[in-house]
Structures are given as C-alpha cells and as structure tokens.
C-alpha positions as CSV (number, residue, x, y, z in Angstrom):
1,X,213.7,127.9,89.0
2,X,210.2,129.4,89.5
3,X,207.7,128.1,87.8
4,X,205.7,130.3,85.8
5,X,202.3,131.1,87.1
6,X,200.5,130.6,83.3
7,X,202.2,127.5,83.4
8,X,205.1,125.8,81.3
9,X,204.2,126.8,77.7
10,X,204.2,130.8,78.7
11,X,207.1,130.6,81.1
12,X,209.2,129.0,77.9
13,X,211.7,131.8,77.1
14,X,215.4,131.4,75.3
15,X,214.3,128.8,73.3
16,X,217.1,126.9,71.6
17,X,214.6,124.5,69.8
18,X,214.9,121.1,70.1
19,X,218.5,119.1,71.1
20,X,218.5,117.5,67.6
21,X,218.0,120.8,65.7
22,X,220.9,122.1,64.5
23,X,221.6,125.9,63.4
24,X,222.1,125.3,59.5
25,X,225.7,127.0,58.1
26,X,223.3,127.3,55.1
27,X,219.3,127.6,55.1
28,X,218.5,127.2,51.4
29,X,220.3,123.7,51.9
30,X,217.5,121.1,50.8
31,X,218.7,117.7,52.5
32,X,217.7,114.7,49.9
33,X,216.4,112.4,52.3
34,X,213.6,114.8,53.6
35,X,212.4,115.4,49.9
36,X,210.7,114.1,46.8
37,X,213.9,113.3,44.7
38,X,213.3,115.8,41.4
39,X,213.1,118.8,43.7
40,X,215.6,121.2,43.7
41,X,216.8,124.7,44.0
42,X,216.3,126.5,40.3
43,X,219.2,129.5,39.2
44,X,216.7,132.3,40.7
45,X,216.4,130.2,44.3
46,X,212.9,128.7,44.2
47,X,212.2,125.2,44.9
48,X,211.4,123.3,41.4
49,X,209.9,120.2,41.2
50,X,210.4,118.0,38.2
51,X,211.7,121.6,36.9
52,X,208.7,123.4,37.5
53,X,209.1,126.1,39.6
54,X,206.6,126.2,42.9
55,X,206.7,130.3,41.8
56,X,204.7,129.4,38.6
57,X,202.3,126.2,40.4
58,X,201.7,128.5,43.0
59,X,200.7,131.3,40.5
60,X,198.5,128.5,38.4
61,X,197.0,126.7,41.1
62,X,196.9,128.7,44.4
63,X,198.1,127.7,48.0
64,X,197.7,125.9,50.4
65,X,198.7,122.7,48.2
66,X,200.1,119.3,48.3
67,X,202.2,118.4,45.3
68,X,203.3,115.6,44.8
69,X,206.2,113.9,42.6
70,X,204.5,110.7,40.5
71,X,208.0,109.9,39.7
72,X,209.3,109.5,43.1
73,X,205.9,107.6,44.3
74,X,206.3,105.0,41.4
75,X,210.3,104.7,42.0
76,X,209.4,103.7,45.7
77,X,206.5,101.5,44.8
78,X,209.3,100.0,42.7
79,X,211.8,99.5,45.5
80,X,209.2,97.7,47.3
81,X,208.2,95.5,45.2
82,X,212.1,94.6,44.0
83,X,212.8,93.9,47.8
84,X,210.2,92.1,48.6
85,X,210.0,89.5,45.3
86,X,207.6,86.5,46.5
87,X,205.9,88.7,49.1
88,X,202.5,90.6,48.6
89,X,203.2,94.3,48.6
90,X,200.3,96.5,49.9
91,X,200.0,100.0,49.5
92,X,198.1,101.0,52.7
93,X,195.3,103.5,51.7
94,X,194.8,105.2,54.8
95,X,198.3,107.2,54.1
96,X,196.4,108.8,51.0
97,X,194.0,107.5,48.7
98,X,192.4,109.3,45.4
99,X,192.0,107.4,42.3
100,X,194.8,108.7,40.5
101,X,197.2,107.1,43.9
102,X,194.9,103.9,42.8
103,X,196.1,103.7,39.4
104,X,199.4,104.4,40.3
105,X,199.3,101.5,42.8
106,X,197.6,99.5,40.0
107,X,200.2,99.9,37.0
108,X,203.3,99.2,39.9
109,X,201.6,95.8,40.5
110,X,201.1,96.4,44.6
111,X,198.3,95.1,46.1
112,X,196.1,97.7,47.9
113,X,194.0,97.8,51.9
114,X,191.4,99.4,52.4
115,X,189.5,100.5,55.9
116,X,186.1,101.7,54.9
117,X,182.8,101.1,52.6
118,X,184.5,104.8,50.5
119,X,188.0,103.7,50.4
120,X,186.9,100.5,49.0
121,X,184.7,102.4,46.7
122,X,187.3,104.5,45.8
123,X,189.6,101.7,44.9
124,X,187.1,99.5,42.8
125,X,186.0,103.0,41.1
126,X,190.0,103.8,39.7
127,X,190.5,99.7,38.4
128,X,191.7,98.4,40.8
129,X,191.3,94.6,40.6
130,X,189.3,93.4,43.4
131,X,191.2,90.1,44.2
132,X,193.8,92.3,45.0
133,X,192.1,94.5,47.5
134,X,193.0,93.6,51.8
135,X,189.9,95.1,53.8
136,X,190.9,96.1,56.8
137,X,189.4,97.9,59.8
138,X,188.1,97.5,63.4
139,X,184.3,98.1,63.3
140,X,183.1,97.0,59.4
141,X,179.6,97.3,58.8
142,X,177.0,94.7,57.7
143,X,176.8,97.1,54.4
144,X,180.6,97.2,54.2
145,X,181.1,93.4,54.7
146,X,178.3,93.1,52.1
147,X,180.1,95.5,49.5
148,X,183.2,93.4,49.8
149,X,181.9,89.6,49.8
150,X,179.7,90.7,46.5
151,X,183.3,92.6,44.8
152,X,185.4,89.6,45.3
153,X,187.7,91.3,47.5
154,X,190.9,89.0,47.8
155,X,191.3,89.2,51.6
156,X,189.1,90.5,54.6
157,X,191.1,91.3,57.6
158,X,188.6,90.0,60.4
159,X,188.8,92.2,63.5
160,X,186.2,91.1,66.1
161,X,183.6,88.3,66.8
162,X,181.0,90.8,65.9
163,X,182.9,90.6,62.9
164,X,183.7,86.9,62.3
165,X,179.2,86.5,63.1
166,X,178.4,89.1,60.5
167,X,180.3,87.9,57.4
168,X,179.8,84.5,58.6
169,X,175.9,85.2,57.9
170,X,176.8,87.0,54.7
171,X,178.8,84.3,53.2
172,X,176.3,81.5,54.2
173,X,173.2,83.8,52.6
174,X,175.3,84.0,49.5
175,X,177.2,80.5,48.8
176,X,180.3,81.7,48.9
177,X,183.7,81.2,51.0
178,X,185.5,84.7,51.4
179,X,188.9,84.5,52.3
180,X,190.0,85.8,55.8
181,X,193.3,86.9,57.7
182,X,192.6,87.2,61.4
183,X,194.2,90.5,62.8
184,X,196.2,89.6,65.9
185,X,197.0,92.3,68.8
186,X,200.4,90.9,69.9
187,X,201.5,93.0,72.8
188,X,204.3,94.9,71.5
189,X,205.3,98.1,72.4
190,X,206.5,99.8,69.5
191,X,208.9,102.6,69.9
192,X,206.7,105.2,68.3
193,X,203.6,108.2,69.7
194,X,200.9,105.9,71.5
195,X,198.6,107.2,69.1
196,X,199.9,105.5,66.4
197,X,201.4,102.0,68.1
198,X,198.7,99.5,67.5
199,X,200.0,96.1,69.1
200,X,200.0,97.0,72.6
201,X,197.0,94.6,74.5
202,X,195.1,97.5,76.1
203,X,193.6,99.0,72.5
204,X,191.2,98.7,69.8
205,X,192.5,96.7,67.5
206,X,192.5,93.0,66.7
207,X,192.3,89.8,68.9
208,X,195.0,89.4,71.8
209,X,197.2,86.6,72.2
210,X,197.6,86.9,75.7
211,X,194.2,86.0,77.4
212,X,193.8,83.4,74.1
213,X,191.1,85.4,72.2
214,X,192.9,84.9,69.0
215,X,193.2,81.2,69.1
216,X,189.6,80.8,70.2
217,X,188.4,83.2,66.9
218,X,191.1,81.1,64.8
219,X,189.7,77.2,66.0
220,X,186.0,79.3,65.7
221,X,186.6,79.8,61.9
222,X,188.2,76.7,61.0
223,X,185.9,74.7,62.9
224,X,182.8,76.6,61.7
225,X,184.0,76.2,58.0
226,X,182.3,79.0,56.5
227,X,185.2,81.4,56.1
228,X,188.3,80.8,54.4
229,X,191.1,81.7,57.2
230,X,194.1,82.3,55.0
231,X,196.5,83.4,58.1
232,X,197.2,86.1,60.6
233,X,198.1,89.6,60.6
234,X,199.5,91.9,62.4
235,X,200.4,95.8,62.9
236,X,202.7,97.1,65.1
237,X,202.4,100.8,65.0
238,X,203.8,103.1,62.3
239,X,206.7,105.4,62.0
240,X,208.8,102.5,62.9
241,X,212.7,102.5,62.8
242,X,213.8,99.6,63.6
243,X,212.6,95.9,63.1
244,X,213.5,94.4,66.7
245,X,209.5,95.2,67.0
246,X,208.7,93.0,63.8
247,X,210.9,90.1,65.3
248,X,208.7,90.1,68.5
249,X,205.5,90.2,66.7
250,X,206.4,87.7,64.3
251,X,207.5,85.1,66.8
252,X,204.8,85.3,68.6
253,X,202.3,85.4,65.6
254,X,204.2,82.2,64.4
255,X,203.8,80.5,67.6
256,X,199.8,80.9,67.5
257,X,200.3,79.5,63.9
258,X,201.9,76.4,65.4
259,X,199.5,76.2,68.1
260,X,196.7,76.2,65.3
261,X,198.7,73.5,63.5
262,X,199.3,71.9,66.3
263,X,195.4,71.9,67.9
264,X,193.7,71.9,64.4
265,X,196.0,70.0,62.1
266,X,195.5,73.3,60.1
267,X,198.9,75.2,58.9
268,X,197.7,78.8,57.4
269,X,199.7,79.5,54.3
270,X,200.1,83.0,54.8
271,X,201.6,85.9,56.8
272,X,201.0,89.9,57.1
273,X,203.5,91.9,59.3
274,X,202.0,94.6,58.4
275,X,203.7,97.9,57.7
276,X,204.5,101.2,59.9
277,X,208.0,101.9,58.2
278,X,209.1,105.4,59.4
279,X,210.3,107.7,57.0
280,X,212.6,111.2,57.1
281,X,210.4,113.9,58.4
282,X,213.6,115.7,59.9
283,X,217.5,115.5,60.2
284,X,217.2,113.1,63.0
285,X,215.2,110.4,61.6
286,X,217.1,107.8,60.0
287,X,214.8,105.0,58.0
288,X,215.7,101.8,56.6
289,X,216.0,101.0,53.1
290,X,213.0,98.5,52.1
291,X,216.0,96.3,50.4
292,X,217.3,96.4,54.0
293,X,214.4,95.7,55.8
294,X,213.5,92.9,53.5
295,X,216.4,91.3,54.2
296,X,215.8,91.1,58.3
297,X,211.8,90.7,58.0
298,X,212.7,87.4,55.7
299,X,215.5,86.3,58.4
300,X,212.9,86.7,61.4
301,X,210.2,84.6,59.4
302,X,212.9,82.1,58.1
303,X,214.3,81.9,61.3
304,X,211.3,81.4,63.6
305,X,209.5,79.3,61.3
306,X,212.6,76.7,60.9
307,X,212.0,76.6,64.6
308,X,208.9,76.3,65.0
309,X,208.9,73.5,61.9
310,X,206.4,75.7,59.8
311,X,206.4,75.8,56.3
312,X,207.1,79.2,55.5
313,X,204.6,81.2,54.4
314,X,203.4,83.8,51.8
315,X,204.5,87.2,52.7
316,X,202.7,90.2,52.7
317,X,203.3,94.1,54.0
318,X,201.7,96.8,53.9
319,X,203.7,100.2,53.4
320,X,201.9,103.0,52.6
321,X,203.9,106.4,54.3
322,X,207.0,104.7,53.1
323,X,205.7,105.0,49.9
324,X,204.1,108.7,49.6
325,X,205.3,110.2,52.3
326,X,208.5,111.3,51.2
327,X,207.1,112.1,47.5
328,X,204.5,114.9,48.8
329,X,205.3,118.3,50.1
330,X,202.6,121.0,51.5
331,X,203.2,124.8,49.7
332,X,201.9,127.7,51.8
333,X,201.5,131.2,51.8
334,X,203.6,133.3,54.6
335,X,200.5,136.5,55.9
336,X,202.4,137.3,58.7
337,X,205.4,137.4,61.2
338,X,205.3,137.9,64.7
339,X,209.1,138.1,66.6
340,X,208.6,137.3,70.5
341,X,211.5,138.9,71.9
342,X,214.1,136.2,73.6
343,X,211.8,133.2,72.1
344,X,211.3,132.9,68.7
345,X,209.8,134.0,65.3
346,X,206.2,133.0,64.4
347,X,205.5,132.5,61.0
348,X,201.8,132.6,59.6
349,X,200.9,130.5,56.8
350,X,197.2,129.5,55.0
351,X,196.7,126.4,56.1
352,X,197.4,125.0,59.2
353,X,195.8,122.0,61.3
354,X,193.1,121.4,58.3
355,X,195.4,120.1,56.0
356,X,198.0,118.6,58.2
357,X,197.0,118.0,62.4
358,X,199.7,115.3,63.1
359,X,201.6,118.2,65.2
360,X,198.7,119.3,67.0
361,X,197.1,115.8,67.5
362,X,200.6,114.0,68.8
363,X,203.6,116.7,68.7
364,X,204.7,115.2,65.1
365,X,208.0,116.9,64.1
366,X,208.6,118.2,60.6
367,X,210.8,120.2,58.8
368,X,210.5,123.8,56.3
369,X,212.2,125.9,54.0
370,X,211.4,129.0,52.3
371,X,210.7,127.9,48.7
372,X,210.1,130.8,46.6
373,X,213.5,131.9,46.7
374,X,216.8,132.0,48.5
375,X,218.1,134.0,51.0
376,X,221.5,135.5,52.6
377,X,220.5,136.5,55.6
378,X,221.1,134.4,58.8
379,X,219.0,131.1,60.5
380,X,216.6,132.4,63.2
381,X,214.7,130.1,65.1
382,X,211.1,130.0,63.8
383,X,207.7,128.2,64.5
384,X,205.2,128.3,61.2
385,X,201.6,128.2,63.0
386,X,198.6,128.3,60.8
387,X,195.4,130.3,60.5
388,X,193.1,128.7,63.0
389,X,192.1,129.8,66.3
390,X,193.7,127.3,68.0
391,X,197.1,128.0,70.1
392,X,197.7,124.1,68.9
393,X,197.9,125.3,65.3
394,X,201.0,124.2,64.4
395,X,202.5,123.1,61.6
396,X,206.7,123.0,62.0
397,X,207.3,123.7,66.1
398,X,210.8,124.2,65.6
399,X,212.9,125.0,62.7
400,X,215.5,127.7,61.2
401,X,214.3,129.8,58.7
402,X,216.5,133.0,57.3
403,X,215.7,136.3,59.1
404,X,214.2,138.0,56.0
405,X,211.3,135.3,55.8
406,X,208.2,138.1,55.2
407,X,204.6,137.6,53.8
408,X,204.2,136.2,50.5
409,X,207.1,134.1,50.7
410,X,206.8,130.7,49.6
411,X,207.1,128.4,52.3
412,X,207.3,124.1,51.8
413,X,206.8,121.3,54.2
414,X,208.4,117.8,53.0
415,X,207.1,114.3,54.0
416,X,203.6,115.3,53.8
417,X,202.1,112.4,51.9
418,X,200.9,110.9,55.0
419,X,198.8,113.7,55.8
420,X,196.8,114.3,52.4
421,X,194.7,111.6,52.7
422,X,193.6,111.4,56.3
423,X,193.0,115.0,56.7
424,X,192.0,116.8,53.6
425,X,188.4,116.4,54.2
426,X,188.6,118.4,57.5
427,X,186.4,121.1,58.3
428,X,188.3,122.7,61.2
429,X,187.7,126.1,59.5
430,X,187.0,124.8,55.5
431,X,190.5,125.6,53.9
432,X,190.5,124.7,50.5
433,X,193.3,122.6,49.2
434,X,194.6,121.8,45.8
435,X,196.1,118.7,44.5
436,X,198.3,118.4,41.4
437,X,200.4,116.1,39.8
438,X,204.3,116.3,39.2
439,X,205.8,114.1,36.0
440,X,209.8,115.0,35.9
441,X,209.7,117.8,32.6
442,X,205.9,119.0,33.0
443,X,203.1,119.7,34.7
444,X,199.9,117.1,35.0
C-alpha cells in the first residue's frame, strides 16, 4: 500500500477503531465497572448520579465538570483498608487532592503522600494528622524539607543524596530525628506507558539497586545516625494489572533489606510497594480486586521474607487512582459535529486537553456515552476532540456513540478521578471547571 504523502495520521481512512472496541448492540448501555456505582440511566434517559439527574447539575452548575460520587470514593477507601488490615494504606495525592478528598481520606482512616510544599499544605490545612502524612517526591526543597521536619510529618520518602545532605542539616539544626523510607529504583519494567513506569534504572526517580547506590545511601544513614531509616520503598509504575511486577520489585527490595541486615546488623521494620493499581477506563481493562491483590502482595512479602529469614515487616501502599478514579466522571457540552466521509465522526466538546491531557500526553484510552438522554439510533464510530487548537486535543480517540449525537447533548467520560487533580490548574487555553460533590439522595 502507498503511503500517504501527509503521512500516517492523514492517509488513515476506514477506520474500524481499535481491535478491542466493539460495536455495542446497545449504546445507552452503561457497563458497571467503568462507572461510579450510584450512576444510572433515569426513566427520561439521562445519566443520574446518586439520583440526580446530570440534566439538572449541568443546568445548576455549568460544564465542563467533574462530579464525583463521595459514596463510591469512601466504599473503595473502605475496601482498601478491609484488605489490607495490618498494612498502612495511603491514599496517593497526586491522583487528586482538595481538602474535601483530605477529609474524606481522614474519616476512612487511610494514611495520605504527598509530593510538594502545596500538597502538604493542602493536607495539613483539611486535618489531616501529620504523623500520618508520607512525603514523597524527587527534588524536595530546603523550604519543603523544612515545612515537613517542623509538622511532624510521619514519614519522608528520601529520594537523592542531595536529599539525604539537606534534611540531614535540618534535623541536626533542630534536635530532632525525622523518620525516613529510602525510595529504591529497582529495575522493573512494568507493563504500562513509559511515562508512567517508574522502576526502570534509566529515570528519575529513587536510588538504583544495580550499580549499589541504594545500599551506599542506606549504610550512609544508619551510619550517620541523624535520620531515622524506617525501610525502603518502592514504585513500580501505575495503571498496573497484574502483580508479577510487585513480586520482582519486592524480592529484590527484600534482598537489599537482608544485605543491610546482613552489613549493618540493622533489619528495617517496614515496607512500601507502593501503588499503581490499574483501574477500568474501557471494556478491555480488567483490574484486580484490592481483596485480591492483598492476598498475592502478602504471599510475595511472606514468601521472600521466610527466605531471606527477615522478620516481616509493616506494610504499606499507596493507591490513589484505584481509589478515585473510578468514582469521578468529566460532563461536557457537545458545540459541534464534523462527519469525515469513510473515517469517522468528530464530536466537539468544552473542554478538552485542559481538564484531562492523559490522551494527548501518552495515547490514554477512555470511554463516553451520551448522558443527557438516550437514543435509538445506531453506534457510529466517533472521536470527542476538544476546544483547543491542538490536532492532539483529544479526549476519547475511539468510541461508538448513536448517530443522532448533536450540539447540546450531554456527553460523560468515566474514570476521570485521576485527571482532576493533576491537571485542573492548566492554562492550555483557561477553561474553567466546576467541582461538586455527589452523596446518594442529594446534592452537596
């Protein structure tokens, strides 16, 4: 076949969509796992959410908005926790943060990590009890480290020698003994977008276990005495499916244990495999149950540690899109549709790559459904774009929509939790975006 002169994006005609993506018998369908569980479709076809109508939030509030189901972020907080009795749950900020997420977090009894100075801020702001706090991230300033010693945050998650020197100095100047996990980079692959997989040796995070840079900061900190090194940590990636990734990482991250034990007499009481559990953005994504991965994450530990003849240790993990992923969907405004002969059917909405650039930034897949009100007419094959001038501007690439989709229909986006929090403060083109609350039976 001759290639097209433009190049393979304009010589793409006949599109079929995606081999996964399936022409629905039905497109008012809405498939459980893909969305917060008190939404469904009301007796005049629109989407309700803890039975309100998105017609009447959308009227209220305006669009583009993320709305999100309290009910269904507590209930997986909940599942969480139940799974993993003994182990320290923490809710991982970075998926979205707010102070009303905080409290949330708070009252379920997870812990919470943070990654910057306003995160932290953010936490300590909405209650949050300090001693329950994880402060993570790669490149922590002197200000940052300060802010933490002073709060009593429970854990710092050291990331670099830079790193250990600074809060080092800190701690000396103020008496104190802060208590530190060492981030480990453990050289696995993870089978996940290279943008999010955060093991591999050749990236930012973390000290590698390969040329011996984390034992050396490990024997550095115990030997200096300053810090309090609690155990290691590390993070895999995210959007994980499967937990052959978590066995790697923790046998190796339980044979630098040993080696500490071993070299230092030292044997670190505790554990974070971090988090990274995938959840259902479309029909072919297929996540574990936290009661389910529980069960294997405890076996690899046990397992490894009976091996290695470690005592086990304390536990932690840190979901966070597991947890309000699923229980947020984006609602948009359709302006306009476009049918490309022998291609597809664009569909224009009001917000685009400011409130969600996961698709643009790594080709992330997600799903849509026309939520104002049901329709009879037949699946076409659609791509909703947004409003910026960027051909990247995408928000679902593929999906079937019914062939009467027109402006000023409705249209939702499931599993956008993720998204809310590392994106809303965009200024691609300064969309404003509204947040509310869902309890089942009224609006909050």
């Amino acid at each position: 076949m001759r290639a097209h002169e433009a190049g393979a994006l304009h010589g793409e005609l006949g599109s079929t969509g995606p081999a996964w993506l399936r022409t629905p018998e039905d497109v008012n369908v809405i498939l459980p796992q893909l969305w917060p569980t008190s939404v469904a479709r009301a007796a005049d076809g629109a989407l309700a959410i803890g039975g309100v109508s998105v017609r009447a939030l959308a009227e209220e509030f305006g669009t583009p908005a993320y709305v999100l189901d309290e009910n269904d972020m507590r209930a997986r907080c909940r599942d969480f926790v139940s799974a993993f009795a003994g182990c320290d749950v923490y809710y991982a900020g970075k998926a979205f943060l707010c102070r009303a997420v905080v409290r949330i977090i708070a009252e379920e009894g997870l812990h919470l990590d943070v990654c910057t100075g306003g995160e932290l801020a953010t936490a300590l702001s909405a209650g949050m009890p300090a001693e329950r706090i994880g402060f993570h991230g790669n490149n922590k300033s002197v200000s940052e480290l300060t802010r933490a010693v002073e709060a009593g945050v429970g854990r710092i998650i050291v990331d670099s020698l830079h790193e250990i020197e600074r809060l080092t100095e800190i701690a000396r100047s103020r008496d104190v003994r802060p208590a530190v996990l060492l981030r480990v980079t453990v050289g696995v692959e993870a089978h996940t977008h290279e943008f999010i997989a955060t093991a591999h040796e050749d990236q930012k995070f973390g000290f590698s276990l390969a040329g011996g840079a984390a034992f050396a900061a490990a024997t550095k900190i115990i030997d200096e005495g300053v810090l309090d090194l609690r155990g290691l940590h590390s993070h895999i990636g995210s959007q994980i499916f499967d937990t052959s990734g978590f066995e790697v990482s923790a046998r190796r991250v339980l044979s630098l244990q040993a080696q500490i034990r071993d070299a230092r007499g030292v044997e670190l009481p505790e554990l974070d495999l971090g988090g990274g559990f995938g959840i259902a953005y479309t029909t072919q994504d297929d996540p574990a149950a936290p009661s389910d991965l529980a069960k294997r994450l405890d076996k690899i530990v046990a397992d490894e540690c009976e091996a290695l003849r470690l005592e086990l240790p304390r536990l932690s993990i840190e979901p966070g899109r597991a947890i309000v992923g699923p229980a947020v969907f984006t609602l948009y405004e359709v302006g306009t549709v476009k049918d490309v002969d022998g291609i597809r059917t664009y569909v224009s909405v009001d917000g685009g790559m400011s409130d969600n650039i996961r698709a643009a930034l790594y080709g992330a897949t997600y799903s849509a459904t026309v939520a104002s009100r049901a329709s009879a007419a037949p699946p076409i094959l659609a791509r909703v774009v947004g409003k910026h001038c960027e051909s990247g501007d995408v928000v679902v690439k593929d999906e079937f929509l019914p062939a009467d989709v027109q402006p000023g229909d409705l249209l939702a986006v499931p599993g956008t939790g993720r998204t809310a929090g590392a994106w809303r403060a965009t200024t691609t083109t300064c969309r404003g975006l509204r947040w509310w609350r869902c309890v089942t039976g009224k609006r909050a």
